[in-house]
C-alpha positions as CSV (number, residue, x, y, z in Angstrom):
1,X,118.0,146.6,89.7
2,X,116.2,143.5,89.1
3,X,112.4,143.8,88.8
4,X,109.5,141.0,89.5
5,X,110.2,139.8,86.1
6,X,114.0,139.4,85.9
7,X,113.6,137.5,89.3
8,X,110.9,135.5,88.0
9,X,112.9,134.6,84.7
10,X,116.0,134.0,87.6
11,X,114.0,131.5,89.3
12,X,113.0,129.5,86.6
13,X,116.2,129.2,85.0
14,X,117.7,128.5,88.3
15,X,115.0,125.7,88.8
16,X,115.4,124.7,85.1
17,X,119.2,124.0,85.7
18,X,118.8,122.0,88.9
19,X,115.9,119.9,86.7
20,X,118.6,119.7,84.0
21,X,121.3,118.3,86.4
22,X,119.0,116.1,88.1
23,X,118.3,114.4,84.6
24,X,122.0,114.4,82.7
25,X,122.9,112.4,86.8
26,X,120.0,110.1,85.8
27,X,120.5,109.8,82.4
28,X,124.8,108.7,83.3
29,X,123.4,106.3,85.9
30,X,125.5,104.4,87.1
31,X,129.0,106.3,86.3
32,X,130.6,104.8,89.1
33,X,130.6,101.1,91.0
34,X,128.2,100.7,93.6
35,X,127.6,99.5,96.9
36,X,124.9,96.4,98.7
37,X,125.1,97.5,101.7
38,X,124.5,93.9,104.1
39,X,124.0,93.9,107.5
40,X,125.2,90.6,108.6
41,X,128.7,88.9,108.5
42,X,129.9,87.2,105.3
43,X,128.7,83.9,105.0
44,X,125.5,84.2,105.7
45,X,122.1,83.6,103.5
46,X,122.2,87.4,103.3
47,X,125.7,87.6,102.4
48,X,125.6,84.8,100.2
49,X,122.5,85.8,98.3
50,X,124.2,89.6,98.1
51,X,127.0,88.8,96.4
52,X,125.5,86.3,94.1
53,X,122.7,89.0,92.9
54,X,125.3,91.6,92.6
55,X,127.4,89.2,90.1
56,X,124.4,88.7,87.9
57,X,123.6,92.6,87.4
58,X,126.9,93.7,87.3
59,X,126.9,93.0,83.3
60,X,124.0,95.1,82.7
61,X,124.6,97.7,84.8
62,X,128.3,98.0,84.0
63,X,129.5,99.0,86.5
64,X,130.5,96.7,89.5
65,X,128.7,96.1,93.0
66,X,130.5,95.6,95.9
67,X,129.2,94.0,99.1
68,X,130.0,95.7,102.2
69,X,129.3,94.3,105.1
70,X,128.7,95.9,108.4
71,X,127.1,93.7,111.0
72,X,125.3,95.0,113.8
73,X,122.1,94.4,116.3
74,X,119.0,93.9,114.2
75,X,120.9,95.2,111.0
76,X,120.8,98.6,112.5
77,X,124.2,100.0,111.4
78,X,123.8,99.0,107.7
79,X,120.6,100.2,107.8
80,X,121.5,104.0,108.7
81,X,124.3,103.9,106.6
82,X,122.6,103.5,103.5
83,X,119.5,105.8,104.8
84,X,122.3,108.8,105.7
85,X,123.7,108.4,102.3
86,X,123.1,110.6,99.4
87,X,119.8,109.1,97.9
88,X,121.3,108.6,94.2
89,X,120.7,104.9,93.9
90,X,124.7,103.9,94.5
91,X,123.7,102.4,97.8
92,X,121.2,99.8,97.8
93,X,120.5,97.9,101.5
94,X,120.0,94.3,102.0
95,X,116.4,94.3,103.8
96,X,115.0,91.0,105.5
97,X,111.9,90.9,108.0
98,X,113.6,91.6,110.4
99,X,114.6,95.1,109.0
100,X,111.6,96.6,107.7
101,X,108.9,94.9,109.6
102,X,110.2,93.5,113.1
103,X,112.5,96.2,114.0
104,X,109.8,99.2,114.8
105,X,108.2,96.9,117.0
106,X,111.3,96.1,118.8
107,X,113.3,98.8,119.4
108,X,112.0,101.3,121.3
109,X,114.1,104.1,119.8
110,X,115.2,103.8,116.4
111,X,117.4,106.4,114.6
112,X,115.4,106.4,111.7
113,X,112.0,105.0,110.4
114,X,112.2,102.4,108.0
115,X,108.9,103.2,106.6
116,X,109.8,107.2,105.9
117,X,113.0,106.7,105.2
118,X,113.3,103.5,103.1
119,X,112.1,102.5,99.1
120,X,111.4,99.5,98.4
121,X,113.3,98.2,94.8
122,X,112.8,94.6,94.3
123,X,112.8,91.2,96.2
124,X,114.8,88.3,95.7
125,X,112.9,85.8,97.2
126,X,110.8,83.8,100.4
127,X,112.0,81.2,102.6
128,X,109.7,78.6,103.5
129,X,109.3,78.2,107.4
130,X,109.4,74.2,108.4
131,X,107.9,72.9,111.3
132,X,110.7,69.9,112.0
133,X,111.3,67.0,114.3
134,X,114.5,64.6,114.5
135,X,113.8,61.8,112.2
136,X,112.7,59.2,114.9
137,X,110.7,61.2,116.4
138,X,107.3,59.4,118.0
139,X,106.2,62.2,116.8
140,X,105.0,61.5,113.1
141,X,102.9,63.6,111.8
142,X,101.8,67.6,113.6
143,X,98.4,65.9,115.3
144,X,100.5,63.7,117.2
145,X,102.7,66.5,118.3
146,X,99.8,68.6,118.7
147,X,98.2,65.6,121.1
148,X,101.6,65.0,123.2
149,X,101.2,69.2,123.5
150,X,98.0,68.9,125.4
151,X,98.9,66.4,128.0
152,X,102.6,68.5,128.2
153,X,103.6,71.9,126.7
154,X,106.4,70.4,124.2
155,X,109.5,72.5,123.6
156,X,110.5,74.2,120.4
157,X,114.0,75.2,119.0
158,X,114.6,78.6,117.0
159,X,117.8,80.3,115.7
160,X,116.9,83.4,117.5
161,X,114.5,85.4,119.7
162,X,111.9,87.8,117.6
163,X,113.0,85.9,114.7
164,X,111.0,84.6,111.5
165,X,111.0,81.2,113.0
166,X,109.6,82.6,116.7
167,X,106.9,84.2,114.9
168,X,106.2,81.7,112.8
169,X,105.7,79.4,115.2
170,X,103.7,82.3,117.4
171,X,101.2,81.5,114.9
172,X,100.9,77.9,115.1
173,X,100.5,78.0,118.3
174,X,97.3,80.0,118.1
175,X,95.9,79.1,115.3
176,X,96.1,75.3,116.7
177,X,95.9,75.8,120.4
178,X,99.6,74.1,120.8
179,X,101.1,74.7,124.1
180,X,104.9,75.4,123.3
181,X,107.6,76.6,125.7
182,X,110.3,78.4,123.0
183,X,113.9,77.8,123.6
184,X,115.7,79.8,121.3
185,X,119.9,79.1,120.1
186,X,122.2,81.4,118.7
187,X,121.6,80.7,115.2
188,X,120.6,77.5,113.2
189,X,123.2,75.3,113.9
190,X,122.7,75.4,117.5
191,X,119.3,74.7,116.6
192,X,119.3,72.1,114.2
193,X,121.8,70.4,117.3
194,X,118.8,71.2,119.7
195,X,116.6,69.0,117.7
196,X,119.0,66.0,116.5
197,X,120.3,65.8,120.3
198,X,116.6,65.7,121.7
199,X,117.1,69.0,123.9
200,X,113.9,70.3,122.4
201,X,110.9,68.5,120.9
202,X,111.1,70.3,117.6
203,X,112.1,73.6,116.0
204,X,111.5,76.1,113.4
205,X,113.7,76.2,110.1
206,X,113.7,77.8,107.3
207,X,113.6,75.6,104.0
208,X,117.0,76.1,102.8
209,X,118.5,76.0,106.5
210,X,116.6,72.6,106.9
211,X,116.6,70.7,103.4
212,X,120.3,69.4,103.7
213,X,119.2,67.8,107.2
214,X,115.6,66.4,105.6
215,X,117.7,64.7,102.5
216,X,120.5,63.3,104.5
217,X,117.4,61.4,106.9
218,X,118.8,62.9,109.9
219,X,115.4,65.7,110.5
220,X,111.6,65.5,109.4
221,X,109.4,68.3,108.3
222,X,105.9,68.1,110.0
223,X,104.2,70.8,108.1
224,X,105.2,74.2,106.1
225,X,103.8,77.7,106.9
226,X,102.9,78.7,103.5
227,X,100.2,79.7,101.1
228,X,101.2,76.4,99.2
229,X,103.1,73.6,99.7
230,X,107.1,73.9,99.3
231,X,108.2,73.2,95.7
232,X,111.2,72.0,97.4
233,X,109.5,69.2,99.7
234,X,106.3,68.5,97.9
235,X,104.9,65.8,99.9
236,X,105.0,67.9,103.3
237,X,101.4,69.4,103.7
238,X,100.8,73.2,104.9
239,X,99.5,74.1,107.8
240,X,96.2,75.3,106.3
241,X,95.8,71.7,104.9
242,X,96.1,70.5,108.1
243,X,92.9,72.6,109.1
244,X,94.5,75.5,110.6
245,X,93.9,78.9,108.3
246,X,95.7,82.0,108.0
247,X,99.0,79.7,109.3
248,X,101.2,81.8,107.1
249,X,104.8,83.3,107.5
250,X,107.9,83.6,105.6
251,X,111.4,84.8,105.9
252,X,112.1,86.2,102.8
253,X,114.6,89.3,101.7
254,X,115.3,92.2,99.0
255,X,116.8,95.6,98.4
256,X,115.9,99.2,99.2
257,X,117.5,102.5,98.9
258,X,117.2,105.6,100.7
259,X,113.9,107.5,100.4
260,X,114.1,110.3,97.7
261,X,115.8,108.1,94.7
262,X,114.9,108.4,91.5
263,X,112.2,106.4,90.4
264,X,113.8,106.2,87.4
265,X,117.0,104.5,89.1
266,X,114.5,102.1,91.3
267,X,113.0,100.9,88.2
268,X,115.8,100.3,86.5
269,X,117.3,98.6,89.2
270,X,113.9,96.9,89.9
271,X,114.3,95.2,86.0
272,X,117.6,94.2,87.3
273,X,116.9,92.6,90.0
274,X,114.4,90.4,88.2
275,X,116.6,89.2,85.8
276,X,119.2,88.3,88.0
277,X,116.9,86.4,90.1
278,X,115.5,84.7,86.8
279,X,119.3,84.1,85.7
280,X,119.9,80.3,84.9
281,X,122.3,80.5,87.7
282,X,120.3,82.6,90.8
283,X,117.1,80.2,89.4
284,X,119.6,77.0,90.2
285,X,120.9,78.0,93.5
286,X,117.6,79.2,95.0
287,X,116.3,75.8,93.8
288,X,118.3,73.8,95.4
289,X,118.2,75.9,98.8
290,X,114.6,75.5,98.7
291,X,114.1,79.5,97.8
292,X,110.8,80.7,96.1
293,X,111.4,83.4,93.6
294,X,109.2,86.5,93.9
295,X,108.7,88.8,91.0
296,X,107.3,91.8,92.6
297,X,107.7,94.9,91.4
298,X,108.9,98.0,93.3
299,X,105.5,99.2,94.4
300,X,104.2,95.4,94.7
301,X,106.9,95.2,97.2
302,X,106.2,98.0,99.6
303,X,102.5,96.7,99.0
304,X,103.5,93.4,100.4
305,X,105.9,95.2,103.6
306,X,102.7,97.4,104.8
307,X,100.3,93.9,104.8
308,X,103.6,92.4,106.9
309,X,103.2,95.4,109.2
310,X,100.1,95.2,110.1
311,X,100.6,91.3,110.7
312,X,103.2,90.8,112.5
313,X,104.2,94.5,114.6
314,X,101.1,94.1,116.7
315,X,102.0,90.1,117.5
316,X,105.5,91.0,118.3
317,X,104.0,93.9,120.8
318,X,101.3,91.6,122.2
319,X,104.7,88.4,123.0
320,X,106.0,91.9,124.7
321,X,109.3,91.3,123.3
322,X,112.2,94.0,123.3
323,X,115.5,93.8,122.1
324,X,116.7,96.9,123.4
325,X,115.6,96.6,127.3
């Protein structure tokens, strides 16, 4: 019979095996290709940016990454599949706004919860949100937009409702006292259209949606929502310039895997993701689409997603919008 002892000893070197195994599947990390999870369709900024981070880290990871793409409402679909798989850093979601911050606040019931269930490994970097007219516009700068506002609520284009661009122009409407009706399209096309067409006043674009438009002469940029001017369109001023503080917002994206990963794998993965982004090739690409590179680390990232929760959850709540009825 086995005595306190013997089961003791049992325990340990039960334990001492499953600590053992944990560290030989570390240590052979990656042994097998893995997958970035996305979900949108292909040809999309997140689809495009997926596959052309997963070409630069394939080399040092050696093994290959494959983008799977499984589109769905609010990314939901991608976002459980990679939170219902095993958490040992071979599945790595494709995480926007949208899927991290926006989607608590609207969907009332969620089968998961991005904050529990998610990590946060690395971003890949921030979109600039434009405030844009059609080139002749009478509008030519934001206080004359701002004064046609007062005398009659203008009308504003996005690419979607509850969107980065929605938000972001949520806040320059109260931090200015703008009086905006939104009209939102089915994606930026539409919306870019909307604007060029004059079926709305202005719209909301992201930098590298808008910058083809701004260099062809065919749309203007009034202002930028950003901590700093655009590197990408230097001479357009921020909204905080302009006299209008905190006017700050983003779209920006990055990668997560399923809470309970190594942090071992998230670090390494984290390095990764940094030197892709830094790559002479990801560097040229986000250049010319206007992208800002953002060299957080895994913890600076899920510092930056809780400051984004507490911004923008209660806003969405207070607009009362729902995407799920």
């Amino acid at each position: 019979m086995f005595g306190r002892r013997d089961l003791a000893r049992l325990a340990l070197g039960a334990g001492g095996v499953a600590l053992s195994s944990r560290a030989q599947a570390q240590g052979s990390w990656p042994d097998r290709p893995l997958r970035w999870v996305v979900g949108y369709a292909p040809g999309g900024a997140s689809d495009v940016f997926a596959r052309m981070m997963a070409r630069q880290m394939t080399p040092a990871l050696g093994q290959s990454i494959v983008v799977e793409n499984r589109p769905s409402g609010g990314a939901i679909v991608a976002t459980e599949t990679v939170i219902r798989a095993p958490a040992d850093g071979y599945s790595l979601l494709h995480v926007d706004n949208g899927v991290l911050v926006y989607n608590p606040a609207l969907y009332a019931r969620l089968p998961f919860d991005p904050d529990k269930d998610l990590t946060s490994v690395g971003f890949i970097g921030r979109f600039p949100m434009l405030l844009v007219v059609r080139q002749d516009s009478p509008f030519k700068d934001f206080a004359a937009l701002l004064a046609a506002a007062k005398a009659k609520a203008v009308t504003y284009g996005t690419p979607a409702v509850a969107s980065p661009h929605q938000l972001t122009m949520e806040v320059v409407k109260r931090r200015s006292g703008m009086d905006a009706t939104h009209v939102p399209y089915r994606g930026t096309p539409a919306t870019l259209n909307g604007v060029l067409d004059g079926s709305v006043d202005c719209a909301v674009l992201d930098a590298s949606s808008a910058l083809p438009s701004i260099k062809g002469a065919r749309i203007r940029a009034l202002l930028v929502a950003g901590d700093r001017r655009a590197a990408s369109l230097p001479d357009v001023p921020t909204a905080i310039e302009l006299g209008y503080p905190n006017t700050v917002a983003y779209g920006w994206q990055g990668v997560c895997v399923a809470t309970g990963t190594s942090p071992a794998i998230v670090s390494r993965l984290n390095t990764m993701m940094r030197a892709a982004v830094e790559s002479p090739e990801m560097s040229r690409h986000m250049q010319e689409m206007g992208v800002e590179a953002v060299p957080h680390s895994a913890a600076q990232m899920a510092e930056f997603v809780k400051a984004e929760n507490a911004t923008w959850r209660p806003l969405i709540q207070e607009l009362g919008i729902r995407l799920d009825g």
